[in-house]
Legacy VTK file of the C-alpha trace (Angstrom):
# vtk DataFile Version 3.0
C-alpha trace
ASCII
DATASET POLYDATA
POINTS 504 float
0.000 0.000 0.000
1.669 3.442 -1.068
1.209 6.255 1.250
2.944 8.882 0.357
4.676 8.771 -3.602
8.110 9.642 -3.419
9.927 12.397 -4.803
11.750 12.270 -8.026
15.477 12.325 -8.391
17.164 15.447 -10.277
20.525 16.430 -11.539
21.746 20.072 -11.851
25.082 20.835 -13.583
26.221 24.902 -13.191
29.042 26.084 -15.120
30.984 29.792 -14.234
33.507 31.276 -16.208
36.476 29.706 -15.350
35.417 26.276 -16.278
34.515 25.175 -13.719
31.050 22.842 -13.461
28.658 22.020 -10.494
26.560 18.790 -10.409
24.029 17.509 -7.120
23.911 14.073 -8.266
20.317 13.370 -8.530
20.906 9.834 -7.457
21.807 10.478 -4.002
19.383 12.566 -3.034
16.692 10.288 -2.140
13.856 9.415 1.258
16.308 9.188 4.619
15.680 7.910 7.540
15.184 10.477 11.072
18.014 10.328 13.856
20.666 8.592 11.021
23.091 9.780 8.938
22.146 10.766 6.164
24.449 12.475 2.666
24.043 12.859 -0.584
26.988 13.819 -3.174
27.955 16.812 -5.274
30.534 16.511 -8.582
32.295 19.732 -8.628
35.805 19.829 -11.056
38.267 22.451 -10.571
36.195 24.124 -7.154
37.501 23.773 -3.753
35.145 23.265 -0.611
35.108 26.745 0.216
33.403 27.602 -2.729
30.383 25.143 -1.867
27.610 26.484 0.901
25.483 23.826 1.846
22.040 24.695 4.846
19.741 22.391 5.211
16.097 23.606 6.886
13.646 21.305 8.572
9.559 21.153 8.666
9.574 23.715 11.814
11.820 26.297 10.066
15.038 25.365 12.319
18.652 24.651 10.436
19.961 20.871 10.461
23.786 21.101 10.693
25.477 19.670 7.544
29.388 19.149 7.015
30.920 19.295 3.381
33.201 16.712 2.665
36.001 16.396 0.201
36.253 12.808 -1.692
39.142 13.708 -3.045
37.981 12.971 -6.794
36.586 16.404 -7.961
33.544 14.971 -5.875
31.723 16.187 -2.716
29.929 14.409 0.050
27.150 16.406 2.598
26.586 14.964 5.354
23.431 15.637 7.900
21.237 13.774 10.642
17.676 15.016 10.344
15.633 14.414 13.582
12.046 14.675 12.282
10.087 13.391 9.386
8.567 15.439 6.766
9.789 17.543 3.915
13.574 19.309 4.335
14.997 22.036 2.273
18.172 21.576 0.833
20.099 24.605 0.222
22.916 24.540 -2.587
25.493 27.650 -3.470
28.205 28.080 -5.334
30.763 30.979 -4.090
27.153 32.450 -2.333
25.108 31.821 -5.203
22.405 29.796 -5.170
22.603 27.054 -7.817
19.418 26.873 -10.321
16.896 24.631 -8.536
17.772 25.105 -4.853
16.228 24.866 -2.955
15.679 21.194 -3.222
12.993 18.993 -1.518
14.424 16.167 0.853
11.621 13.895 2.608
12.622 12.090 5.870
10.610 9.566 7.249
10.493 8.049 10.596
9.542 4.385 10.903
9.606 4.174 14.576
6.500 6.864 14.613
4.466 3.987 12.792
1.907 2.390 15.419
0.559 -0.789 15.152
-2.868 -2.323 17.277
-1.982 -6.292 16.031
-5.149 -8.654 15.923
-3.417 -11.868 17.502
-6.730 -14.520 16.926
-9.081 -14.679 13.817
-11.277 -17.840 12.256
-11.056 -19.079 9.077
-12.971 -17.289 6.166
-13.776 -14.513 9.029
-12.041 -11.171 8.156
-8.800 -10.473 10.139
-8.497 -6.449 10.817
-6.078 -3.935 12.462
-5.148 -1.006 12.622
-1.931 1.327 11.143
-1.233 4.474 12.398
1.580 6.824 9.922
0.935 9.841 11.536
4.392 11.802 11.954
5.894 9.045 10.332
6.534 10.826 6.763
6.468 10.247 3.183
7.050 6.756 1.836
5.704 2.999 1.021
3.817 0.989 3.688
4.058 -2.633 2.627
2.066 -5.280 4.342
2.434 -8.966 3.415
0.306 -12.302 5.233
2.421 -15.904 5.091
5.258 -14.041 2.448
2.592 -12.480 0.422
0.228 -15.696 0.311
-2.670 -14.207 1.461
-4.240 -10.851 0.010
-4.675 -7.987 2.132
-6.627 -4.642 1.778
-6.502 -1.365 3.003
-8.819 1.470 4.056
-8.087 4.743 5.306
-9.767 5.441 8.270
-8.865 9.609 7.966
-6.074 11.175 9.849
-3.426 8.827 8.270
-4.608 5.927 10.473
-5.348 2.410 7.952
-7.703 -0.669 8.580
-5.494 -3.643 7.145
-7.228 -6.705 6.589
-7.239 -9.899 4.943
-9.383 -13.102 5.405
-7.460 -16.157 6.515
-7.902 -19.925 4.573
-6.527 -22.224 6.937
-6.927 -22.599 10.358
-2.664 -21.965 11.133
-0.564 -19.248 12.339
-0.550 -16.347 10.294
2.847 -13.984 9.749
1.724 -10.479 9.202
5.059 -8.578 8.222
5.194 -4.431 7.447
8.165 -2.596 6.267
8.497 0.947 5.716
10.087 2.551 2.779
11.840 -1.258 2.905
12.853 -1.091 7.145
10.754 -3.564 8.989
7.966 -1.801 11.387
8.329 -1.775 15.255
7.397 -5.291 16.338
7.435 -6.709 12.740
6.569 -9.689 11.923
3.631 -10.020 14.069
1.983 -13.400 14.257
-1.688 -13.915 14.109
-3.494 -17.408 15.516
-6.211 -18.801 13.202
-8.984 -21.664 14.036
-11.604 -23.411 12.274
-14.704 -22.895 14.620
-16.825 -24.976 12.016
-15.218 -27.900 12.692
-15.404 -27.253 16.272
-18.244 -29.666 18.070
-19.486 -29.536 21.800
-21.817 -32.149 22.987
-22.549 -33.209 27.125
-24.937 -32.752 29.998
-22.814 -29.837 30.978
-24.653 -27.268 28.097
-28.147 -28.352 29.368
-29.397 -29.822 32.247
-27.739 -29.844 35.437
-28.029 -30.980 39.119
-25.633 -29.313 41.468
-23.386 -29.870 43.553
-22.190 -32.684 41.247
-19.926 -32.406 38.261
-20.957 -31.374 35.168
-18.996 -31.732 32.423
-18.776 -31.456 27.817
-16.433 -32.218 25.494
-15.243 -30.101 22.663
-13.616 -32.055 19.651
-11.293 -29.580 18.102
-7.434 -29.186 17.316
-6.956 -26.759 20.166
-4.508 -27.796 22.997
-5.916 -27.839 26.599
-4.174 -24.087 26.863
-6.218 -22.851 23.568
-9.094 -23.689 25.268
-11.202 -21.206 27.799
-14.006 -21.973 29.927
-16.178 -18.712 31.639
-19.030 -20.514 34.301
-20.915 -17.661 35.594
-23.926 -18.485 38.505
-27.108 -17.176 38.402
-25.685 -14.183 40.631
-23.125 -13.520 37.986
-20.687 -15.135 40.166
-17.461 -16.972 38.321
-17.487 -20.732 39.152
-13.927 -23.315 38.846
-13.764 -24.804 35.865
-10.969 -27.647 34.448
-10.193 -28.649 31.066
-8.404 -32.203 30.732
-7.856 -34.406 27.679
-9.719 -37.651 27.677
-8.738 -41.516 26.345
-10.406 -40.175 22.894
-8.271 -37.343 22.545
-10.934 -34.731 22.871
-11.043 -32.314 25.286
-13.167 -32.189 28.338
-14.487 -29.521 30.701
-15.625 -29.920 34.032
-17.445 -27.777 36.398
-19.672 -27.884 39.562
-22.997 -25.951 39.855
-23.778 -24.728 43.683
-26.750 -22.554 43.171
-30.188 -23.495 41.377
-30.779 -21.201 38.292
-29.507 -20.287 34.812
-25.791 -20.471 34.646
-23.633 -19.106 31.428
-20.911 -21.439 29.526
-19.079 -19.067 27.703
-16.099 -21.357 25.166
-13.627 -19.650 23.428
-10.844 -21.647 21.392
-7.918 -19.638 20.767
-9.395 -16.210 21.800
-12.610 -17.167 19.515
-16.240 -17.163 20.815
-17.630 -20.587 19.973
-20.841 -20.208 17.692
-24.011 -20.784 20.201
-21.852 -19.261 23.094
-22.429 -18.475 25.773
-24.615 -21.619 26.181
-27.564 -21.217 29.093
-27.462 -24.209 31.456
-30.411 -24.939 33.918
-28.851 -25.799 37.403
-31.547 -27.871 39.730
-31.803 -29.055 43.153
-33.954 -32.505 43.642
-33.337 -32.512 47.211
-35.174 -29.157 47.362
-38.683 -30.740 46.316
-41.298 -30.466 49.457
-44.995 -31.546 49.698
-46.290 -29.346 52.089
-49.496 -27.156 52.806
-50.259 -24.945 50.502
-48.062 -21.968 51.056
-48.599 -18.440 49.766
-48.911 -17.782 46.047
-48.489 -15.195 43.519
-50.556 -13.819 40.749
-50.107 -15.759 37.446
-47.784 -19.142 38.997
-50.049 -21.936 39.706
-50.526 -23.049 43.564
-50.710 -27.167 44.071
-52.473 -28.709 47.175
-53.590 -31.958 47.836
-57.131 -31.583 49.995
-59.318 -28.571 50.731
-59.904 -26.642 52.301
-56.676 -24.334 52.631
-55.868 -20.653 53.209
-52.909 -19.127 50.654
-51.664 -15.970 50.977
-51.618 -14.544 47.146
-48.938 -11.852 46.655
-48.004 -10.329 42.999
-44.876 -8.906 42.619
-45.689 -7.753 39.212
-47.389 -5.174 40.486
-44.106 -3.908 42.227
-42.591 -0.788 40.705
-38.464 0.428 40.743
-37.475 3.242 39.857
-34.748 6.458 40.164
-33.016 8.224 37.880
-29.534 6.345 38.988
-31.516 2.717 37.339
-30.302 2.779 34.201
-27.102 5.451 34.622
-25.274 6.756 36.969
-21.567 8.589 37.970
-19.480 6.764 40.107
-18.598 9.939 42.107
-22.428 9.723 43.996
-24.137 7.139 45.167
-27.213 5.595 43.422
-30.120 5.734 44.852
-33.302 3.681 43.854
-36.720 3.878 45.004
-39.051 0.203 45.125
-42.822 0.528 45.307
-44.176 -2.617 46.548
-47.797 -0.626 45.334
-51.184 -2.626 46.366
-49.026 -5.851 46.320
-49.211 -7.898 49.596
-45.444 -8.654 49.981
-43.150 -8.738 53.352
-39.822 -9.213 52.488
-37.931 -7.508 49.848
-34.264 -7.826 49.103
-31.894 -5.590 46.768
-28.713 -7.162 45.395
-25.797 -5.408 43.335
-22.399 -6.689 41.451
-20.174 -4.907 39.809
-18.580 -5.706 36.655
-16.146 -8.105 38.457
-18.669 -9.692 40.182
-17.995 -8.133 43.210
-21.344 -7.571 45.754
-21.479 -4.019 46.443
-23.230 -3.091 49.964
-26.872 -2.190 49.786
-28.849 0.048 52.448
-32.414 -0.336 52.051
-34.335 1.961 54.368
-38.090 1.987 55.096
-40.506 -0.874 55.766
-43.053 -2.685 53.793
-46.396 -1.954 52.751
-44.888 1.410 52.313
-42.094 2.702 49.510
-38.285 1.410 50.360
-35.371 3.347 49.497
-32.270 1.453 47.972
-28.218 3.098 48.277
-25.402 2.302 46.813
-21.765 3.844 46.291
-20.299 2.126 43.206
-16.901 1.784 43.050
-15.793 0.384 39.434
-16.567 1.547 36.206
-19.237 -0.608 34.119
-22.699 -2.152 33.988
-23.446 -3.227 37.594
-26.575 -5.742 38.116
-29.150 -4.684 40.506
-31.634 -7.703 41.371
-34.579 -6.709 43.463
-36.973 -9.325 44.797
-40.259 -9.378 46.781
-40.868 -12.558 48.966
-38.215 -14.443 46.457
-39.814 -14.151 43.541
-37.884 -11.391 40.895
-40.081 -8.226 40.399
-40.614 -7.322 36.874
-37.953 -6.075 34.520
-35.424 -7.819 37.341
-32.500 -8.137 37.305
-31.268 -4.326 36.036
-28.872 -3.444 34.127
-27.070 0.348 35.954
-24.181 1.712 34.030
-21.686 3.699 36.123
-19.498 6.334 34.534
-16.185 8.414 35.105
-16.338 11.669 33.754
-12.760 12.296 35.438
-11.576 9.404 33.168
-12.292 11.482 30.238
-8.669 12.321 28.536
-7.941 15.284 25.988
-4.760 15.500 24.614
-2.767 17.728 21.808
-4.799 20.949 22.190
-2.126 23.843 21.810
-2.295 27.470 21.005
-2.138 28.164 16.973
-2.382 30.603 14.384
-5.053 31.784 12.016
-6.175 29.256 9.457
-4.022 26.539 10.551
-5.965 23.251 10.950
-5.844 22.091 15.284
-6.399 18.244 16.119
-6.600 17.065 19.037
-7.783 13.586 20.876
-10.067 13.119 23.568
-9.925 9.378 24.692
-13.254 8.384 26.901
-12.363 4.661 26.586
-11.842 3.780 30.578
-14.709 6.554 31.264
-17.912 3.683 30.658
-20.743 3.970 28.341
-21.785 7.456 27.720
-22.047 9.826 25.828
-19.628 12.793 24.087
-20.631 16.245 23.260
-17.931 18.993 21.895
-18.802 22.391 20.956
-16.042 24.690 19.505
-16.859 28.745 20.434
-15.622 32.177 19.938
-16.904 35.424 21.527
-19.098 35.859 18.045
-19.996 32.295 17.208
-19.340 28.642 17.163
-17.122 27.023 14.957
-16.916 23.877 12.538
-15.278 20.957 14.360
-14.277 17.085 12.432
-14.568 14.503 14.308
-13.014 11.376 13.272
-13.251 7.918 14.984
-9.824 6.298 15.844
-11.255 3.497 17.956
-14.293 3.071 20.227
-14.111 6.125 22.070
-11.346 7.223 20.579
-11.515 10.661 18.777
-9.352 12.941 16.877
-11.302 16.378 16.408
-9.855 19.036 13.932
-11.394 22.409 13.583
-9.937 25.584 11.610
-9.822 29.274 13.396
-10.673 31.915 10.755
-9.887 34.938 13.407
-7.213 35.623 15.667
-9.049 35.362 19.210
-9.328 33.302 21.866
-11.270 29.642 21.288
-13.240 27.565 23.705
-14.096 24.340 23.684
-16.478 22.538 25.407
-16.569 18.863 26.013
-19.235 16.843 28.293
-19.520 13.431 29.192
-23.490 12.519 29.869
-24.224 16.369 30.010
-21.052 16.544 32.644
-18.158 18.890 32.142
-14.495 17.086 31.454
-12.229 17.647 33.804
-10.434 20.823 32.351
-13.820 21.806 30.519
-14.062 24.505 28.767
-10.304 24.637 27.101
-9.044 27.862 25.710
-7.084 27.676 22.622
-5.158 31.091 21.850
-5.676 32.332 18.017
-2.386 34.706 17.020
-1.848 35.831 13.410
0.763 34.663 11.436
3.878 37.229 11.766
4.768 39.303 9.450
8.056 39.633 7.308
LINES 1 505
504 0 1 2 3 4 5 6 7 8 9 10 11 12 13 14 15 16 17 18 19 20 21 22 23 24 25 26 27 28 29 30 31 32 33 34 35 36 37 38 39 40 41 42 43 44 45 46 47 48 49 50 51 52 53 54 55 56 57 58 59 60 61 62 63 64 65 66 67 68 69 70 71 72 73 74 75 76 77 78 79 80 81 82 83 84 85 86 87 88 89 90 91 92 93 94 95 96 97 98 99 100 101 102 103 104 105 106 107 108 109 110 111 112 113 114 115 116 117 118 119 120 121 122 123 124 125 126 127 128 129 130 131 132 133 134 135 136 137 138 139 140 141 142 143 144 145 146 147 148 149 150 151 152 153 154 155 156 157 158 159 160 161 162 163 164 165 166 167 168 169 170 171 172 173 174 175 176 177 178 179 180 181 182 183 184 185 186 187 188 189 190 191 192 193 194 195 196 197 198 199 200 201 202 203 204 205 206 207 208 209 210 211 212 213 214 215 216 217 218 219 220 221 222 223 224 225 226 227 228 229 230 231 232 233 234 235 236 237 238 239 240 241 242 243 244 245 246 247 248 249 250 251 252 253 254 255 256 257 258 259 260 261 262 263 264 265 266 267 268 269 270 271 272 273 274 275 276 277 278 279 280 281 282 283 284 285 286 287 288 289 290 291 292 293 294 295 296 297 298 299 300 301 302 303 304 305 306 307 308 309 310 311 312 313 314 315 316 317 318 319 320 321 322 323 324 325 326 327 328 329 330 331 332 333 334 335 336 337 338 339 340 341 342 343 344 345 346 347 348 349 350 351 352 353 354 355 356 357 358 359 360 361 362 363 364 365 366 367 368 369 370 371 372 373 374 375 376 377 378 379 380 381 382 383 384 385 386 387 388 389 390 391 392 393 394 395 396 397 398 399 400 401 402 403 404 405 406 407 408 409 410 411 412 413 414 415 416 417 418 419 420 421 422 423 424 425 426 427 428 429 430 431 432 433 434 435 436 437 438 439 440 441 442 443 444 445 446 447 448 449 450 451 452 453 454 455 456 457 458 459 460 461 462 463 464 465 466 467 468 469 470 471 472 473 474 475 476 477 478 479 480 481 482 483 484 485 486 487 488 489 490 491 492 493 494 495 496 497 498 499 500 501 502 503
């Protein structure tokens, strides 16, 4: 994949009156690398080097120091180290006059600016994709080759010099993903990609369906995946992780066993190498025979169908349906209050209610309910981790409806903006604002001067990952605003001073 064409090569022969003739070999001017040495050569016959000025400028406008060497064969070698990529102007003299064509155009590149996010799993006929990032790295030809060119790749710019590279694998193998840049291999080059065959992948066993607990329960998966390729997520029906150990039976297949505790839905999640398994995560019912009781008829609730064996009886007939939860921390909430949830047992006849939380690790989080039944209770919690958190909320064991919840917990303070600098009029600024460890959310920006609000780009890196770009058109100060669920950034607004471009 080209980037960047490179510049053409040029020759430039000067004669003066004496005889005497000037030549910048074309040839050895050519793409150099930043932080090396770097020359180029100059035939000159009958001049000495005190006739030749040589002043090399980079991108920002400062000089690169260059020494002029004598070959000793009417020739002359220049010799620089440039220390940043982009385009450098080479300027050539002869006894202080500048030769036609200078000055000349010298791109430097820097291959260790080039970024890479690897993808280290895939599945066969399943598109492989990551991402390059060039930015700062120059002019010059990314090339990106799969098994020594065996497998095709493809590339899509994804703005801001960043490329989606992907190619779909055949065989279920590792895969060699080498880059090279203007020819010099890419930081971390080769990179090496694991591949499986998930259709050829079969589960089968008591363990995806039907379970009593406190006794093993075990599957087998028949695949070519090693015992370490292999992972096994058990979760309980209070999103709790359970032990689980993968073996190798007599047949050669492998074979995962795990012990239910609790009665209730429990989630198998299989991955082999890194890859969900189609149908995963499988739903297993956990059940407890020992738990079956013939007794008098108990109480009952609306809708569930009470058994007795003579009349007559009295039963107690609660609905929980009829329960209502609510507060505006349910569904979202910052994890710098606490959340606070309000449960309405309403004209249901209930007498015990309980609230339970987890966080994303499956933590419990403490719960204070205050108030007593028939009446409203109120529900607190602090959270303490970033991420959905399930809130179950029960009356007289039975789940109320629309149990368990789902309450999202935010970090505004996680919210990261980087790379906004004073500029000048009409000169593009980009900077990124990174809200990837702040949770689910979402980003507003609004760009402002003292007269109006301004254009602003926003491009997607990653998820959550921005680079914004907007152009000043008038040398005063902008603002901008960013929020995270309608809550200021830390740093919010940010003042970005406008100057005009000096004068010569």
């Amino acid at each position: 994949m080209c980037v960047l064409a490179l510049g053409s090569p040029w020759s430039v022969d000067v004669m003066d009156g004496s005889g005497s003739r000037v030549a910048v070999l074309g040839d050895t001017i050519k793409h150099f690398p930043a932080g090396h040495l770097s020359a180029f050569d100059i035939s000159a016959a009958n001049v000495s080097k005190e006739d030749i000025q040589v002043h090399i400028i980079s991108p920002n406008g400062l000089p690169v120091p260059a020494q002029v060497l004598d070959n000793g064969d009417h020739t002359f070698r220049v010799e620089f180290v440039p220390r940043s990529a982009g385009e450098h102007r080479i300027h050539v003299a002869y006894k202080s006059e500048a030769i036609p064509g200078s000055p000349f155009s010298c791109k430097v590149y820097d291959v260790a600016a080039i970024k890479v996010r690897p993808a280290d799993r895939g599945m066969v006929d399943k598109p492989v994709t990551f991402l390059v990032e060039t930015n700062n790295a120059g002019p010059g030809n990314l090339e990106v080759t799969v098994n020594n060119g065996q497998v095709p790749t493809s590339a899509q710019a994804q703005g801001n010099r960043v490329y989606a590279i992907s190619f779909t694998p055949k065989e279920a193998k590792p895969h060699v993903v080498e880059l090279k840049f203007n020819g010099e291999n890419v930081p971390g080059s080769p990179f090496y990609c694991k591949v499986v065959d998930v259709s050829r992948v079969t589960m089968v066993g008591a363990g995806l369906e039907k379970v009593p607990v406190d006794h093993p329960a075990t599957f087998t998966v028949d695949s070519k995946a090693s015992v370490d390729q292999l992972e096994v997520k058990v979760m309980s029906p209070l999103r709790l992780s359970l032990e689980s150990h993968v073996s190798t039976n007599a047949e050669g297949k492998l074979q995962v066993q795990y012990t239910p505790t609790e009665v209730g839905d429990h989630s198998v999640e299989v991955r082999v190498a890194g890859m969900l398994m189609p149908g995963s995560p499988f739903l297993v019912k956990a059940y407890d025979a020992n738990r079956v009781r013939v007794t008098e008829v108990a109480a009952g609730i609306v809708g569930k169908l009470v058994y007795f064996c003579s009349s007559p009886f009295r039963c107690r007939v609660s609905d929980s349906s009829q329960v209502m939860v609510s507060g505006a921390g349910l569904k979202m909430s910052s994890i710098a209050r606490p959340v606070i949830i309000t449960v309405d047992p309403q004209s249901a006849d209930v007498s015990h209610c309980v609230v339970q939380v987890l966080s994303p690790s499956g933590a419990h989080v403490p719960v204070k309910v205050s108030g007593k039944l028939p009446s409203k209770l109120s529900a607190e919690f602090q959270p303490l981790e970033v991420g959905p958190h399930t809130v179950s909320v029960s009356m007289d064991g039975e789940g109320v409806g629309g149990s368990p919840f789902t309450c999202n917990i935010y970090d505004v303070t996680k919210v990261q903006v980087t790379g906004l600098d004073h500029t000048k009029i009409n000169r593009p600024v980009t900077f990124t604002v990174d809200a990837s460890q702040a949770g689910e959310g979402t980003l507003e920006l609004l760009v402002t001067t003292a007269k109006a609000s301004v254009r602003a780009e926003v491009a997607a890196r990653s998820r959550e990952l921005y680079d914004i770009t907007f152009t000043p058109h008038e040398p005063i100060p902008h603002f901008v605003k960013i929020t995270f669920n309608e809550e200021d950034v830390v740093g919010s607004p940010f003042k970005c001073e406008v100057r005009e471009f000096d004068r010569l």
